[in-house]
C-alpha positions in Angstrom: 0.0 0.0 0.0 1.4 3.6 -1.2 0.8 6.1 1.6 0.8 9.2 1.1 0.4 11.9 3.7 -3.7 11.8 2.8 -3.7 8.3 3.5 -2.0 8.7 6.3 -4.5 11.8 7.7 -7.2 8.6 6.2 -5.5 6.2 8.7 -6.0 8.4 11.5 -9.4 9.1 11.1 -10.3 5.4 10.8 -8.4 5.4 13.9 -10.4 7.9 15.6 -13.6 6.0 14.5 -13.1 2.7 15.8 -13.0 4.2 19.5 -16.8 4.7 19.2 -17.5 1.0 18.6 -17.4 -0.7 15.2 -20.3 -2.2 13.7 -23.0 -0.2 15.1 -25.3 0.4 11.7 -28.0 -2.2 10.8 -26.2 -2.7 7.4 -23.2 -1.9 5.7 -21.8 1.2 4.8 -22.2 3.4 2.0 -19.7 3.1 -0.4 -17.6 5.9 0.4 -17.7 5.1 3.5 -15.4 2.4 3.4 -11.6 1.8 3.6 -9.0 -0.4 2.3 -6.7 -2.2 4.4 -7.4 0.2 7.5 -5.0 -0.9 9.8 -6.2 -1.3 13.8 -5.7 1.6 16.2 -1.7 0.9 17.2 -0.7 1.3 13.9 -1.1 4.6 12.7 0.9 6.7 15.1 4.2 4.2 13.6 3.1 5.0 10.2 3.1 8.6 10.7 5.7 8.8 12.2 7.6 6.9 9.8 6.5 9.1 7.0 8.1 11.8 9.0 11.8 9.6 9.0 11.6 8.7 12.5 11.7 4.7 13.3 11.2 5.3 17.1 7.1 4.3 17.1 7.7 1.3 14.6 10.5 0.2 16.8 8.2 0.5 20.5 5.4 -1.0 18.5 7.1 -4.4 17.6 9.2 -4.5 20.7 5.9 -4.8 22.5 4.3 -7.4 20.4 7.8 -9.7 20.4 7.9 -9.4 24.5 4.6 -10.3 24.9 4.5 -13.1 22.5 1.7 -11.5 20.2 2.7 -13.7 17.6 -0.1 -12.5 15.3 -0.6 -9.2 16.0 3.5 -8.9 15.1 2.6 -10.6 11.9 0.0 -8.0 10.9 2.5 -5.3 12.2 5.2 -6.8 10.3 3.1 -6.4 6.8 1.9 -3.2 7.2 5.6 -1.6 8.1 7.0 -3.5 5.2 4.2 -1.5 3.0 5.1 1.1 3.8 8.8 1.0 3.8 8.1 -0.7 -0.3 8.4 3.1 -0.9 9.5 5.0 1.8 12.3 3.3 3.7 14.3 6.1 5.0 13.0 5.2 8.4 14.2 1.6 8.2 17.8 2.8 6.9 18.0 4.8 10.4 16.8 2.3 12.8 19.1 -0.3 11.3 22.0 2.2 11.4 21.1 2.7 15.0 20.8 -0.3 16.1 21.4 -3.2 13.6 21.0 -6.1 15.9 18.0 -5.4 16.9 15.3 -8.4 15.9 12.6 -6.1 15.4 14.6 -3.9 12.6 16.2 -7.0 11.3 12.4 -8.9 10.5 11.4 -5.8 8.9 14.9 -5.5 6.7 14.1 -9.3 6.3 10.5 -9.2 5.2 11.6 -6.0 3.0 13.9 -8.0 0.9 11.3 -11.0 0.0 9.0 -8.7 -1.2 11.5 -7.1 -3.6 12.8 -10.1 -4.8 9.4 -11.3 -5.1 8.5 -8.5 -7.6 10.8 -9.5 -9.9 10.8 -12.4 -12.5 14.0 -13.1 -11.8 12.6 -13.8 -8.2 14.3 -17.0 -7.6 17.6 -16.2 -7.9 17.1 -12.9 -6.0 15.2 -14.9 -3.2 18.2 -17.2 -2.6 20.5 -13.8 -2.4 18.5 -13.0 0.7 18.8 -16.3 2.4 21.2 -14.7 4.7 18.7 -11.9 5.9 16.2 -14.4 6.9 18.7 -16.3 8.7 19.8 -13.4 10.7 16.1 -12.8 12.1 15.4 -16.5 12.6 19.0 -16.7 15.4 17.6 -13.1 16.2 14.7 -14.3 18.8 14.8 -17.9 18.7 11.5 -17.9 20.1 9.7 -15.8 17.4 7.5 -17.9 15.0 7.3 -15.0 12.5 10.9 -15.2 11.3 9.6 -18.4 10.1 6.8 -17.7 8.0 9.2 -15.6 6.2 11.2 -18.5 6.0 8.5 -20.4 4.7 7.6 -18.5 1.8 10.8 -18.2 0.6 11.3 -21.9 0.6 8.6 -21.6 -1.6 9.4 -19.0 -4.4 12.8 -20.7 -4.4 11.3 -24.4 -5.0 12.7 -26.1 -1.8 12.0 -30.2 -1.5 9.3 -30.9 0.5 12.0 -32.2 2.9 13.4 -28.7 2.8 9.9 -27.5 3.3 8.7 -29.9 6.3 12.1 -29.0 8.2 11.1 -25.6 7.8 7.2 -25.7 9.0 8.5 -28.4 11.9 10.6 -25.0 13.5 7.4 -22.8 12.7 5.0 -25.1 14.2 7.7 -25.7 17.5 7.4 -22.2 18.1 3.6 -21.3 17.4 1.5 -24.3 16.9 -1.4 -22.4 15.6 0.1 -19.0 13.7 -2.1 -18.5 11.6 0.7 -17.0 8.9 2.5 -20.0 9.1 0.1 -22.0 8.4 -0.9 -20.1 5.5 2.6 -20.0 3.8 2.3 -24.0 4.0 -1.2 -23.8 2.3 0.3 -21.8 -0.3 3.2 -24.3 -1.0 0.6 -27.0 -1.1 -1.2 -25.4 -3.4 -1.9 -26.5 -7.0 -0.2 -23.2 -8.4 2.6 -24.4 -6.6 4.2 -28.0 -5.3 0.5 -29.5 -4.7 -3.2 -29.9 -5.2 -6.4 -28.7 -4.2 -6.8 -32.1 -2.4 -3.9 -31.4 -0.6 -4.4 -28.3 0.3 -8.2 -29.2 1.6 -6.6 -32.5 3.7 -4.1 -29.8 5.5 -6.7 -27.0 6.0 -9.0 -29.4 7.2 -6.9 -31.2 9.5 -5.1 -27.7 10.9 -8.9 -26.3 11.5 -9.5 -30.1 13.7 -6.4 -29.2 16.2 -7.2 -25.5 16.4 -9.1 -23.3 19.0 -12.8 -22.4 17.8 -11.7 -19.0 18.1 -8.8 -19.5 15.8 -7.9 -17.9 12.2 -6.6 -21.1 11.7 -10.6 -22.1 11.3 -10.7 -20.0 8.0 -7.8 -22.1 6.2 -10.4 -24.5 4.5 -12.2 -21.1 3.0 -8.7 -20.1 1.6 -8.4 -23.6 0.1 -12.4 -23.5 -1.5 -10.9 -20.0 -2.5 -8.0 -21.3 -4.7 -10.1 -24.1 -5.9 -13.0 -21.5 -7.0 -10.4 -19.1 -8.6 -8.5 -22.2 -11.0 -11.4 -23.9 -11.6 -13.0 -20.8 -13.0 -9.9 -19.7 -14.9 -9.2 -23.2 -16.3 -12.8 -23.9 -17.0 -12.3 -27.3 -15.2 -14.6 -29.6 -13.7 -14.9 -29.9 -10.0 -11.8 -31.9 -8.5 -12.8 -31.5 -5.4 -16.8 -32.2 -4.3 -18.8 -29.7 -3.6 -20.1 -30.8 0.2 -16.6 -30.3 1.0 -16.4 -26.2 -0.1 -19.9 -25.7 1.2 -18.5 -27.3 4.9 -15.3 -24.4 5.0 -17.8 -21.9 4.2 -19.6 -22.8 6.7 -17.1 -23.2 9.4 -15.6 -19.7 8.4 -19.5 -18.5 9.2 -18.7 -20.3 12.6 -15.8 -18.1 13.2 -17.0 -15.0 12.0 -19.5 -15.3 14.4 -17.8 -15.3 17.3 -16.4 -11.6 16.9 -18.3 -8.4 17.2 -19.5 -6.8 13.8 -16.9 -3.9 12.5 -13.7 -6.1 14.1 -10.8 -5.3 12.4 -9.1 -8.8 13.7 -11.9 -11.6 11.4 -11.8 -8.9 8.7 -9.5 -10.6 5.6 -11.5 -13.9 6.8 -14.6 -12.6 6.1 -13.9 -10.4 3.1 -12.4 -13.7 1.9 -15.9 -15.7 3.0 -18.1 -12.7 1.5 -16.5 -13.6 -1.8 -16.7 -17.3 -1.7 -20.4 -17.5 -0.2 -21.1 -15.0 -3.5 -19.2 -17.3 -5.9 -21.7 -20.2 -4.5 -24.5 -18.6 -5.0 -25.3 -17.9 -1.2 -26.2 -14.5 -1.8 -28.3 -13.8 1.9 -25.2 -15.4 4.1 -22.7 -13.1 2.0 -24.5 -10.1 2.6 -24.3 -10.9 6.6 -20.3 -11.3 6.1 -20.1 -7.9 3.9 -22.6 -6.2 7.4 -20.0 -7.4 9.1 -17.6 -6.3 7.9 -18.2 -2.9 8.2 -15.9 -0.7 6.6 -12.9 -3.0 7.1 -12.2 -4.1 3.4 -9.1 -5.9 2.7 -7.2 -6.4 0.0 -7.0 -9.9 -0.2 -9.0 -11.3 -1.9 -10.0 -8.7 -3.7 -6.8 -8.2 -5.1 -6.8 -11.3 -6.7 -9.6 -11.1 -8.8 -10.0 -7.8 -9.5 -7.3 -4.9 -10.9 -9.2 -2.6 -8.4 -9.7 -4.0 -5.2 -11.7 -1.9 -3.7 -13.9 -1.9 -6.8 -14.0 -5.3 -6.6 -15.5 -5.4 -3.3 -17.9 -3.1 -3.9 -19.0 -5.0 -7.2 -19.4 -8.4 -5.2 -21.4 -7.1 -2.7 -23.7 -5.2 -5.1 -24.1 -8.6 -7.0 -25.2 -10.4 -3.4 -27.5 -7.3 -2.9 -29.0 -8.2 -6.1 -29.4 -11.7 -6.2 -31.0 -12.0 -2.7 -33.3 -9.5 -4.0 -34.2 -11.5 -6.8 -34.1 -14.7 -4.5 -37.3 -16.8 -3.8 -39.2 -15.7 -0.4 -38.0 -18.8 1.3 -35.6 -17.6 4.3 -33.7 -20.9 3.7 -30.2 -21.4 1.9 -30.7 -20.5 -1.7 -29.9 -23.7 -4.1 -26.5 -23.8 -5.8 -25.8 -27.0 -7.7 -22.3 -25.6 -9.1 -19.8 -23.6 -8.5 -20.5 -19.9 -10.0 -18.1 -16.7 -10.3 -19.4 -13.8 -8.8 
């Protein structure tokens, strides 16, 4: 995400919103009333400051996170600094100059440096260039599970074994058994783009979202792999290699999830952005406008991202389309029919 001083006044007022309680309309918000990829409340005074050259708020910010073992929160942290720094890293270049052992400043240098060598086609060769970066935040905090992640995609974009892979997700998973981001980088290997297939990627999800809390993001990995199967099935034009019980059941258990936080929560909001679109891709038009109520005004770019040049427009399209199609829906309150799998 670019951020630009507007976006950055944008952040703050989102910010300044959330104190009076998200989620408080009957429906969802008007369309320009809604933000992409609004980051929680603790991240906007490091962003800002940031802009301005100073590290010192970033720095405090994932100190706290890495001494009090918010594994996840870090994560999140972790992404939205790296944004930024894509195209402004002055900031970085100073706190690493002031203190370049730090494990904070080295997971950001670290994180930085996938991302760039992701960008490029030439991404393999650059990823193995940066090996020694991800190393360094790995032995920085041996008990940080984040570090790993990082690892773990990079294994990917730089075709590790599976051996390779599994020795990697065995140090993850020793740390954090449940990180949700870690988990996700292993869904992503096992992917069918990738070094799988979407029966693989169903048999992990499935069995992650069987040893994880019922509060858990790990819940929503089975959505994620209905996602993946939806989006190639649809581009490829293929039949159904995976039945259709089986997508229906992670859509469901992601409803299970997004149930159990308050409407407007920043925390479930790429789970149910990513639910919104799959329940609209099967045709469950009334359940998706629920997810799309609650989220609020927290729109994310993933999914959206992915199957749309304009992310926010994308959102706004899909949930237009379930506005329509429950209106156009039989009067029965049950769950509407969908015998196939359908692009929204």
């Amino acid at each position: 995400m670019v951020c630009t001083m507007a976006s950055l006044r944008a952040l703050l007022s989102s910010a300044r919103a959330s104190r009076y309680g998200p989620g408080l309309s009957a429906g969802p918000p008007a369309d320009d009333a809604v933000l992409l990829d609004a980051p929680d409340e603790r991240l906007p005074p490091a962003l800002v400051a940031a802009a301005l050259g100073e590290f010192g708020p970033a720095a405090e910010l994932m100190a706290t996170t890495r001494e009090a073992a918010e594994w996840e929160t870090r994560d999140r942290c972790l992404s939205r600094l790296v944004a930024f720094a894509r195209n402004r890293d002055g900031w970085l270049t100073e706190w690493l100059a002031t203190a370049p052992r730090d494990p904070d400043a080295l997971l950001v240098k670290a994180e930085l440096a996938v991302h760039r060598a992701w960008e490029s086609p030439a991404h393999a060769e650059l990823l193995r260039e940066v090996a020694p970066l991800i190393a360094a935040a790995t032995e920085a905090d041996p008990r940080d599970p984040v570090p790993w992640r990082l690892a773990l995609d990079h294994a990917r974009g730089t075709h590790a074994t599976h051996t390779v892979f599994e020795a990697l997700w065995e140090q993850a998973v020793r740390r954090s058994p449940h990180h949700y981001g870690c988990h996700v980088a292993a869904l992503r290997y096992l992917s069918a783009a990738w070094y799988g297939s979407h029966r693989e990627c169903f048999d992990f999800a499935e069995r992650a979202a069987e040893d994880a809390a019922a509060d858990s993001l790990v819940q929503a990995l089975p959505v994620r792999a209905a996602f993946a199967l939806l989006c190639d099935e649809e581009a490829a034009g293929r039949a159904t290699s995976v039945r259709e019980d089986r997508i229906d059941a992670a859509a469901d258990l992601a409803i299970r999830l997004s149930a159990r936080f308050p409407a407007g929560d920043p925390w479930p909001a790429e789970v149910r952005n990513l639910l919104a679109h799959v329940l609209v891709a099967r045709g469950r038009a009334e359940e998706a406008l629920e997810q799309f109520r609650l989220i609020g005004g927290h729109v994310t770019s993933f999914p959206w991202a992915y199957v749309s040049e304009d992310a926010l427009g994308g959102f706004l399209d899909a949930r237009a389309d379930a506005r329509l199609r429950a209106a156009a829906a039989t009067p029965s309150r049950g769950r509407p029919e969908h015998g196939g799998l359908r692009g929204h």
